[in-house]
C-alpha positions in Angstrom: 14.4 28.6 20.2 11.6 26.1 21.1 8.9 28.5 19.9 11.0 28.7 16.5 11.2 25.2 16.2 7.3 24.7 16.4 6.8 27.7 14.3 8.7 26.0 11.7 7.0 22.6 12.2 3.8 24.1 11.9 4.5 26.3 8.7 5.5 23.1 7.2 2.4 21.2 8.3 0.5 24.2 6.6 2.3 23.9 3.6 2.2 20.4 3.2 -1.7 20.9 3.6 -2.3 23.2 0.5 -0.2 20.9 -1.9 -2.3 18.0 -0.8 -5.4 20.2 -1.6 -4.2 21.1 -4.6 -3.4 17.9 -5.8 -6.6 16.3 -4.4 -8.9 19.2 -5.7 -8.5 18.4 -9.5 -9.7 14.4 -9.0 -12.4 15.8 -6.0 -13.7 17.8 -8.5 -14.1 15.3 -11.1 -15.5 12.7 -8.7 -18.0 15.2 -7.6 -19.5 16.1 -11.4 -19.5 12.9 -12.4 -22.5 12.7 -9.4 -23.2 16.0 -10.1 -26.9 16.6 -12.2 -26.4 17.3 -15.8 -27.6 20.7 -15.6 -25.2 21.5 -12.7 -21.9 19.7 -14.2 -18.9 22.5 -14.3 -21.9 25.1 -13.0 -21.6 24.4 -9.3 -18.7 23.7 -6.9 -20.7 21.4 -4.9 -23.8 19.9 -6.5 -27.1 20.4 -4.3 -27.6 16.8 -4.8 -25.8 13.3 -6.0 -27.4 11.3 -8.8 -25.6 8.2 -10.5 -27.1 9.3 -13.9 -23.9 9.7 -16.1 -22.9 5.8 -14.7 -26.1 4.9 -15.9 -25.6 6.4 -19.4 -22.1 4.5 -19.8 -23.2 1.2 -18.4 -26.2 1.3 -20.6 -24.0 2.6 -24.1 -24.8 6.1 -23.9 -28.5 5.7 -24.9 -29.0 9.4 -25.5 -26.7 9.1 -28.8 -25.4 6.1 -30.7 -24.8 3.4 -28.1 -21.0 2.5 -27.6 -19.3 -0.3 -25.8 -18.2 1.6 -22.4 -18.1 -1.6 -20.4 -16.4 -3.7 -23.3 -14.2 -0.7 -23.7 -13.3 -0.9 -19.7 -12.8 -4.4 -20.2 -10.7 -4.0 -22.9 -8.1 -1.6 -21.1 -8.6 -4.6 -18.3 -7.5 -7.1 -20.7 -4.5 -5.4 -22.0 -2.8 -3.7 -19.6 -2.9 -6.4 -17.5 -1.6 -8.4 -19.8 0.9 -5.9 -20.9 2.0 -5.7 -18.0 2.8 -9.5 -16.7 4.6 -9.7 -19.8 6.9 -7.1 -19.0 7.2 -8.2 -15.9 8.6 -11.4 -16.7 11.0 -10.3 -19.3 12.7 -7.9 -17.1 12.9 -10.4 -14.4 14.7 -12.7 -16.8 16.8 -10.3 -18.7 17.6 -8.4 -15.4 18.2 -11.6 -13.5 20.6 -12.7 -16.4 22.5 -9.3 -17.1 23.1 -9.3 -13.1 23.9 -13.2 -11.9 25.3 -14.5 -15.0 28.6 -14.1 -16.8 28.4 -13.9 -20.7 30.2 -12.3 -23.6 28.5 -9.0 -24.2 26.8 -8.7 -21.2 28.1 -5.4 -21.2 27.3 -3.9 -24.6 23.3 -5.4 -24.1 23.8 -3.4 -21.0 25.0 -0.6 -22.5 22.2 -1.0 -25.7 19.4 -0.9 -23.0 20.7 2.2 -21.3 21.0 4.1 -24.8 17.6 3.1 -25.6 15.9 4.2 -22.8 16.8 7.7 -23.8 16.3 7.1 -27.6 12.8 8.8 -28.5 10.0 6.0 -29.2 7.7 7.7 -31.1 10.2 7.1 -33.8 9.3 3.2 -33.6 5.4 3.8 -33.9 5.5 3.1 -37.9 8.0 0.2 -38.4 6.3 -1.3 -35.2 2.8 -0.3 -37.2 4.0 -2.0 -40.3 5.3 -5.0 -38.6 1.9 -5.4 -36.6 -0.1 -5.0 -40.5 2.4 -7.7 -41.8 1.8 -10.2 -39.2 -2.2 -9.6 -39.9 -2.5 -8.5 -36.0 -4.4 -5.3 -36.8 -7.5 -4.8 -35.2 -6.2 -7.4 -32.4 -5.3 -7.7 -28.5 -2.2 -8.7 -29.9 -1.4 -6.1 -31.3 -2.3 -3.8 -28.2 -0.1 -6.4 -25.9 2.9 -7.7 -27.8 4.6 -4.4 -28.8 4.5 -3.6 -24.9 5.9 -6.9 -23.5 9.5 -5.7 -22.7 9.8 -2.4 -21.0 13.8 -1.2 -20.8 12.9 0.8 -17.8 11.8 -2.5 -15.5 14.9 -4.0 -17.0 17.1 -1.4 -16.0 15.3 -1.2 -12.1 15.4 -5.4 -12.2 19.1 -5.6 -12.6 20.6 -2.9 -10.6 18.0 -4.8 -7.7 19.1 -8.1 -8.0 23.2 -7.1 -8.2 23.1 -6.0 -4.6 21.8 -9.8 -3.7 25.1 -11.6 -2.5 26.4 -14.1 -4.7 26.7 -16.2 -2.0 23.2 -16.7 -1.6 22.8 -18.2 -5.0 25.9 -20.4 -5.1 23.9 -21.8 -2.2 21.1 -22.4 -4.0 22.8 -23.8 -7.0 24.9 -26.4 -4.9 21.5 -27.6 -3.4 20.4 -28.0 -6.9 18.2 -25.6 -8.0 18.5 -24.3 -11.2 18.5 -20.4 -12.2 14.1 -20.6 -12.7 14.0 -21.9 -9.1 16.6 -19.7 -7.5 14.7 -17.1 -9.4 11.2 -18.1 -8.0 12.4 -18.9 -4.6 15.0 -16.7 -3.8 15.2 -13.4 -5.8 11.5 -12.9 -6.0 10.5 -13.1 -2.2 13.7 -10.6 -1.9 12.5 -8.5 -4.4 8.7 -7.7 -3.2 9.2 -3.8 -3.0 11.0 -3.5 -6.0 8.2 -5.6 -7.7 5.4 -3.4 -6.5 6.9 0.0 -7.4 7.4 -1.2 -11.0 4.2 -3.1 -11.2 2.5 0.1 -10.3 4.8 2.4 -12.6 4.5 -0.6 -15.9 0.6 -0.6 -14.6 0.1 3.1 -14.7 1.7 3.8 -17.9 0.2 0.9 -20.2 -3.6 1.7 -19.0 -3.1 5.5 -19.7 -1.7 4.7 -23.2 -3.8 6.4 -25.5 -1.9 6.9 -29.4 -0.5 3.1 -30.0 -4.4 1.8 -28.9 -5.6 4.5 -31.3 -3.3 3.4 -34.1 -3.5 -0.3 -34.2 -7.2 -0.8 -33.4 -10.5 0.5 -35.0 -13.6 -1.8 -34.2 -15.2 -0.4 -31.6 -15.6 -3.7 -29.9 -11.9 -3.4 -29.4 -11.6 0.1 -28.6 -9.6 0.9 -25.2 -11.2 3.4 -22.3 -8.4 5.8 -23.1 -9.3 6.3 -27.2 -13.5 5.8 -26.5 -12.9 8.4 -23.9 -10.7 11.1 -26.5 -13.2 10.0 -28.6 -15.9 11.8 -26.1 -14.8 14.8 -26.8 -16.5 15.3 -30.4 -19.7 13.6 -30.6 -20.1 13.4 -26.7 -19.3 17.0 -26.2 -22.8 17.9 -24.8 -22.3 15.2 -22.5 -19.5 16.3 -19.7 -21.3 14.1 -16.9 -20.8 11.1 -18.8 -16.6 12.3 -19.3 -16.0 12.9 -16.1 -17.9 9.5 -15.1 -15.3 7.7 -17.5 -12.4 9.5 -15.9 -13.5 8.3 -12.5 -13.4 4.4 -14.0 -10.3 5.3 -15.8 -8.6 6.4 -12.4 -10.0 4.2 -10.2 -7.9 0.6 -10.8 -4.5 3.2 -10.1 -6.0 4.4 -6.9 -7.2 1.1 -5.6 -4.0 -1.3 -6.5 -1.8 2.0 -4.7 -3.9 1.6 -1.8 -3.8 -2.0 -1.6 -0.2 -2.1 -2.3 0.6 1.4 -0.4 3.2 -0.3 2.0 5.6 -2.2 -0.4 5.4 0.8 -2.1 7.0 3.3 0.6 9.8 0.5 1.1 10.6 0.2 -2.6 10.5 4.2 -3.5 13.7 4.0 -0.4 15.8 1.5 -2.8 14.4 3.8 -6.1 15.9 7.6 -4.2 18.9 5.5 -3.2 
């Protein structure tokens, strides 16, 4: 029975092995011909030797063909999906906070609007959002890269269903000390809510810096140009060049990987409330 037991535990260990090569191996791979020499990218496995030569080639424009911005374009995403994200933060604090602590006619139905929308399809909205950005003259802007992404129904959704399993009885507290909802908001949701915050930080994070067709719709300067669209850009005129690519996919994947590790333990506790 005991020799079943570990026979089991150790198939498992085994198996739990191979999925984490397999999910490793695609990004390994990339990391590795991004150092990899030009002659030896997608040849080799394992290059015979490391060579920072495809950084060099973005952080200098791509010198072999006509310049482009790479570092502008990294700061760019930066800029934005930061940004982006902040914004969305905010909103679904307050519209969470609101549509879970305070009583209102047709808190309900807004409820009920935000859950119907989350399923509705938004590639619908990408021309009357288009139009609206052209008619407000924010074409070609960071505004128009940030401001269509500053509410995020998802975050809302997360926020409120969080902050209804704080008692009521902590807030009525707070409000008979005097604080107002901003305060109770700042003082007591938020330091309850640090797991929560970090899973959708990540998630809002993760899914504004890998957008790709909205950036690719509403700007066209290269000065403006996003990582995502100068890198889907790569693959016509910068074919001949699959060094350089996979050295723009490392930088593109690298802000993910660091904020997971640096945030790695708030988000174990918040995925526990998330698969509750």
């Amino acid at each position: 029975m005991v020799g079943s037991k570990k026979l089991k535990t150790t198939l498992l260990y085994i198996l739990a092995f191979v999925i984490l090569i397999i999910m490793v191996f695609p990004y390994l791979y990339m990391v590795l011909n991004s150092l990899a020499p030009w002659d030896q990218v997608d040849r080799k496995m394992i290059p015979t030797k490391l060579t920072l030569r495809s950084y060099e080639w973005l952080f200098t424009g791509g010198d072999d063909v006509v310049p482009r911005p790479w570092l502008r374009a990294f700061f760019n995403s930066f800029v934005v999906t930061l940004s982006s994200t902040l914004l969305m933060m905010v909103t679904a604090i307050l519209v969470g906070y609101a549509l879970a602590k305070l009583k209102f006619k047709g808190s309900r139905l807004i409820n009920n609007i935000i859950l119907f929308q989350m399923f509705y399809p938004a590639v619908i909205l990408l021309i009357p959002l288009f139009l609206i950005i052209r008619y407000f003259g924010m074409y070609d802007t960071y505004w128009a890269m940030i401001l269509p992404k500053a509410v995020n129904l998802w975050a809302i959704f997360m926020y409120t269903n969080f902050f209804r399993s704080i008692p009521d009885e902590l807030i009525e507290a707070a409000k008979m000390d005097g604080a107002g909802q901003l305060t109770i908001i700042a003082r007591i949701v938020l330091p309850m809510s640090k797991s929560i915050t970090t899973i959708i930080f990540l998630f809002l994070f993760m899914e504004r810096w890998v957008e790709l067709l909205w950036d690719m719709l509403v700007v066209n300067s290269e000065n403006m140009l996003t990582l995502n669209v100068l890198l889907a850009q790569m693959f016509g005129p910068y074919g001949a060049f699959p060094g350089p690519m996979y050295a723009a996919s490392v930088l593109l994947t690298l802000p993910i990987l660091v904020l997971f590790i640096i945030f790695s333990k708030n988000f174990k506790e918040g995925m526990q409330f998330v698969l509750k």
